[in-house]
N, C-alpha and C positions, 0 to 999 in steps of 0.2 A: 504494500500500500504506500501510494505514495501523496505525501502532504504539503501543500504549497500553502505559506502564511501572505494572503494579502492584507489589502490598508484598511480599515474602517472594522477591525478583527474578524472580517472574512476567512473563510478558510475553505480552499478547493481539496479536492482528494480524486485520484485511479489510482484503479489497480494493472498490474500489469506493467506491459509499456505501452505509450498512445499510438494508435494508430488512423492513421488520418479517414481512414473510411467509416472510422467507427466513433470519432473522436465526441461527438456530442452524446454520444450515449455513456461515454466514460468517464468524462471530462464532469461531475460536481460540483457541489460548492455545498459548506455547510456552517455551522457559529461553533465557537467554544461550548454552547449549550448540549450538543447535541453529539461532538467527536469523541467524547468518550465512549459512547455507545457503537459508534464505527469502529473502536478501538481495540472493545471487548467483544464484539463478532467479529472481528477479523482473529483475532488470538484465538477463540471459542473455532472458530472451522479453520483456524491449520495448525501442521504436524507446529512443535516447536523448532524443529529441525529445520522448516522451513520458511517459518514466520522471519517480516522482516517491514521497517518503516522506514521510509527517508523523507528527512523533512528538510524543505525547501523553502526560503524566506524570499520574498520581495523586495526589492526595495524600498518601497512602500508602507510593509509591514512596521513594526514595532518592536521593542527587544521584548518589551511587555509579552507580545503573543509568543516571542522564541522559548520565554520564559514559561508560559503558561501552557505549549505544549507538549515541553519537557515535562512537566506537573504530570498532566497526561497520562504518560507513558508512566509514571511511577503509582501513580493511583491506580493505572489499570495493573498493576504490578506487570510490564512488560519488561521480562529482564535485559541488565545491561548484555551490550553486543545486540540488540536485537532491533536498533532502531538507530540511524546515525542521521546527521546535518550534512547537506554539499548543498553548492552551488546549484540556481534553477537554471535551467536550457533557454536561449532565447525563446524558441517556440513556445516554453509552460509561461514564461513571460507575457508574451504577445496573448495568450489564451487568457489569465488573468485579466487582463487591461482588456481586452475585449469585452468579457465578460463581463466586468464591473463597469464599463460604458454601458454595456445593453440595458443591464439591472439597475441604472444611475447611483453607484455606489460612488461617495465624494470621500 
């Protein structure tokens, strides 16, 4: 699963990797309210072996939210190793800032 922090504490998630045929159907968006429960069904349906999250911040974003979805992953007790930070793709970029234009997010 993968987790992009945008601005107005937005937060998009896919799983997998994007693929552009499919990409509106994978491509999300969700709040702090609500990703803890994507969090604990993503852990709940895979092996440990195989579970894994990367989270990806915007520029846009906030240290607040980097903060708050590391919180996240500890409350869902998702253990360490099983969740790291890198850098977002231009394109998970571009898809943000798209997104948040269509849904007037300021």
């Amino acid at each position: 699963m993968t987790i992009l922090l945008g601005k107005a504490d937005q937060i998009y998630y896919y799983y997998g990797q994007l693929d552009p045929n499919t990409i509106s159907d994978q491509f999300k968006s969700t709040n702090f309210k609500e990703v803890r429960d994507l969090i604990v069904a993503k852990k709940k349906a895979t092996p440990i072996d195989d579970l894994m999250y990367i989270i990806k911040s915007d520029s846009t974003s906030t240290f607040k939210n980097a903060i708050d979805i590391l919180d996240e992953m500890s409350i869902s007790a998702v253990p360490p190793g099983h969740y790291a930070e890198v850098d977002m793709t231009p394109q998970e970029a571009e898809l943000i800032r798209l997104t948040e234009a269509a849904n007037g997010v300021k």
